[in-house]
C-alpha positions in Angstrom: 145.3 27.2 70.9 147.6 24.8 68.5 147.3 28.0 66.3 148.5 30.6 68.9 151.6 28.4 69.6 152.7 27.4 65.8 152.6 31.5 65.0 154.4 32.4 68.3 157.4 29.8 67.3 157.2 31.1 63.6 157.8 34.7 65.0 160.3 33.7 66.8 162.2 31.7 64.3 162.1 34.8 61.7 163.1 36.7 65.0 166.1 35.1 65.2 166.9 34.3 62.0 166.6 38.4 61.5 168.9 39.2 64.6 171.6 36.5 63.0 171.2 37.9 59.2 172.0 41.0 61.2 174.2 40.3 62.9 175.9 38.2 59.7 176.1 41.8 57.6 177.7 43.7 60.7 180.7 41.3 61.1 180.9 40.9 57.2 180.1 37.0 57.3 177.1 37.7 55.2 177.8 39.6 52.3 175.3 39.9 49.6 176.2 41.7 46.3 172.7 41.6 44.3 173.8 44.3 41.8 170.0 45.1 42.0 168.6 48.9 43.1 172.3 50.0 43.4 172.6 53.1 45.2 175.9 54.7 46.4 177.3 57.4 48.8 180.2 59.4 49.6 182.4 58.7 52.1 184.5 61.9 53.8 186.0 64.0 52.6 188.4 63.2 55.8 192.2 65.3 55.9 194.8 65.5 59.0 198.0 67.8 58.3 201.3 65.8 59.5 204.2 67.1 60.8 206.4 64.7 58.9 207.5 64.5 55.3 205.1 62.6 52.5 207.9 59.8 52.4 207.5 59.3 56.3 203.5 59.4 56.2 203.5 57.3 53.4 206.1 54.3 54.7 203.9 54.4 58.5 200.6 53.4 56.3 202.2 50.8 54.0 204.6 49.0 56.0 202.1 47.0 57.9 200.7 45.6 54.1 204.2 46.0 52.8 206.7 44.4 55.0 206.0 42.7 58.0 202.6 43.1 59.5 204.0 44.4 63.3 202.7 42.4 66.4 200.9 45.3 67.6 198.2 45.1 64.3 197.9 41.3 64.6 194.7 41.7 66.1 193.6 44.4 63.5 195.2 43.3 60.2 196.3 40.1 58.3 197.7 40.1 54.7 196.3 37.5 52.7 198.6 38.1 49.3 201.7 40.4 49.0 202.7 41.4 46.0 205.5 44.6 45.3 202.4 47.6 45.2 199.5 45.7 46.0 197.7 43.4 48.6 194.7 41.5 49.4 194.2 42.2 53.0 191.7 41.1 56.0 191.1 44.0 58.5 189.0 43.1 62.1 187.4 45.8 63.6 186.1 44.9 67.3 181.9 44.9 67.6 179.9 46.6 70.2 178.6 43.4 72.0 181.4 41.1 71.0 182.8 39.6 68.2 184.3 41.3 65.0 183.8 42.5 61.7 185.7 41.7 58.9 186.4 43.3 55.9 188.5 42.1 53.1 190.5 44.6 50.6 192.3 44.8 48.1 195.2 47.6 48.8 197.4 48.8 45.7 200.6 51.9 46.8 201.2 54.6 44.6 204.7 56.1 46.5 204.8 58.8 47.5 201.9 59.8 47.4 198.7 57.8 47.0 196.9 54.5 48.5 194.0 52.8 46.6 191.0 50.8 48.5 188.8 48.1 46.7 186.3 46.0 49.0 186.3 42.3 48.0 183.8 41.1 50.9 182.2 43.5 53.6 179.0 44.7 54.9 178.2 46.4 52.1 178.5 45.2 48.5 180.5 47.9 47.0 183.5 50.5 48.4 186.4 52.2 47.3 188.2 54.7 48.9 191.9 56.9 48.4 194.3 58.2 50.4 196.2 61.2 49.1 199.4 62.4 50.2 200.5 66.0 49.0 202.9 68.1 50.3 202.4 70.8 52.5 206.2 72.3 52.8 209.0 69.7 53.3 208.5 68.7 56.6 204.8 68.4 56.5 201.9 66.2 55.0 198.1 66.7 53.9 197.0 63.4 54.5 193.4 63.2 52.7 190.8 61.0 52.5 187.8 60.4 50.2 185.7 57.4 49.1 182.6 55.9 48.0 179.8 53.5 49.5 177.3 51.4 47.7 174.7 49.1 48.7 172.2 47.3 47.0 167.9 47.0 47.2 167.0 50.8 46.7 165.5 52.0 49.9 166.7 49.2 52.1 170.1 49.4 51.4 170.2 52.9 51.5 169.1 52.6 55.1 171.7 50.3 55.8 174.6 52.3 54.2 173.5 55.5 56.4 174.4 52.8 59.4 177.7 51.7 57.8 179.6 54.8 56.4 179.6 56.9 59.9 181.3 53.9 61.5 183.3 53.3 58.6 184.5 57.1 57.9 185.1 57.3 62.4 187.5 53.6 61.6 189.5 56.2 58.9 189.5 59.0 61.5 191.1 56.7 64.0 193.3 55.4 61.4 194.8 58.9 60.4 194.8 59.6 63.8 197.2 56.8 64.2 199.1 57.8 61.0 200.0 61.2 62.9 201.2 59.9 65.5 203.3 57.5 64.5 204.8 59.4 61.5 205.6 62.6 64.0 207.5 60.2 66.3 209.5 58.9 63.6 210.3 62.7 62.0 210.9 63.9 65.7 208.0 66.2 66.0 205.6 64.5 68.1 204.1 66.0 71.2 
C-alpha cells in the first residue's frame, strides 16, 4: 500500500512540475538555449499593401520603440534601452488561461525602409525576423514580413516550434493589421 501512495505522489509531482515547465516556456519565464539538436523553421512569408507612403508605414511601427512608448501599448510593449536605430525591447502578449508571455528583442530601424528582429529571451531559443518596406507607387506601401524560428533538442523541439510559430506569425498578422490602420488614418485614406 506504502508503495501505491509514494508512486501516486511522485506522479503527481512530475505532473506538476511538467504543467509549470510548461507553462514556464509559454510565458517565456523559462527559456532554455541548449545549442544542442538545433533545428530551425521559417516564419511567413506575411505582406499587407498600405495605403500610405513608406515614410508613414515606417514612422507608425517605430515610434512606439523610438519616441515615446504611447499609453495605449503600455500593456503590450516596454522599452528596456533606447538608443538612435536600435532598442532592447520587452513585448507581453496576453495567454489563453491568464497570465502573459514575454518576449524580449532586440529591434534595430533601417529608415525608410526596413526593421530588424533579434530574440534575446523567449519561448524558443533562437528568432529573427524583418520587416520590409518597399514602395508600391507614392502613396502606397508593401509592408512584408519574413523570419526564422529555431528550437533546440531535435524532435522535441521541433514539436514545440510547430506550436510556437502559428501563434507567433497570427501576433505579426495582427500587428500589420494594426500598422494599416493606423498609417491610413494618418495619410487620410482609411475606411
Amino acid at each position: 500500500m506504502r508503495s501505491v501512495t509514494v508512486l501516486s505522489a511522485g506522479a503527481g509531482i512530475v505532473g506538476v512540475a511538467g504543467a509549470l515547465a510548461y507553462r514556464g516556456l509559454l510565458s517565456g519565464a523559462l527559456a532554455p538555449d541548449l545549442g544542442v539538436g538545433r533545428r530551425t523553421r521559417a516564419l511567413g512569408p506575411l505582406h499587407v499593401v498600405v495605403a500610405a507612403p513608406r515614410e508613414t508605414v515606417f514612422d507608425v511601427i517605430a515610434g512606439p520603440y523610438l519616441g515615446r512608448t504611447p499609453r495605449a501599448m503600455a500593456d503590450s510593449l516596454l522599452v528596456l534601452d533606447r538608443g538612435t536605430d536600435l532598442v532592447l525591447a520587452a513585448h507581453y502578449t496576453p495567454l489563453r488561461g491568464g497570465g502573459k508571455a514575454t518576449t524580449v528583442e532586440t529591434v534595430r530601424f533601417t529608415r525608410p525602409s526596413r526593421v530588424d528582429f533579434r530574440l534575446v529571451r523567449g519561448p524558443v531559443p533562437h528568432v529573427v525576423e524583418t520587416f520590409v518596406l518597399t514602395d508600391e507607387d507614392p502613396a502606397t506601401t508593401r509592408l512584408a514580413y519574413t523570419g526564422e524560428l529555431g528550437t533546440d533538442l531535435g524532435a522535441i523541439g521541433q514539436w514545440w516550434g510547430d506550436r510556437v510559430a502559428p501563434v507567433w506569425e497570427a501576433a505579426v498578422a495582427h500587428t500589420f493589421r494594426s500598422v494599416a490602420a493606423e498609417a491610413e488614418r494618418r495619410a487620410g485614406t482609411h475606411g
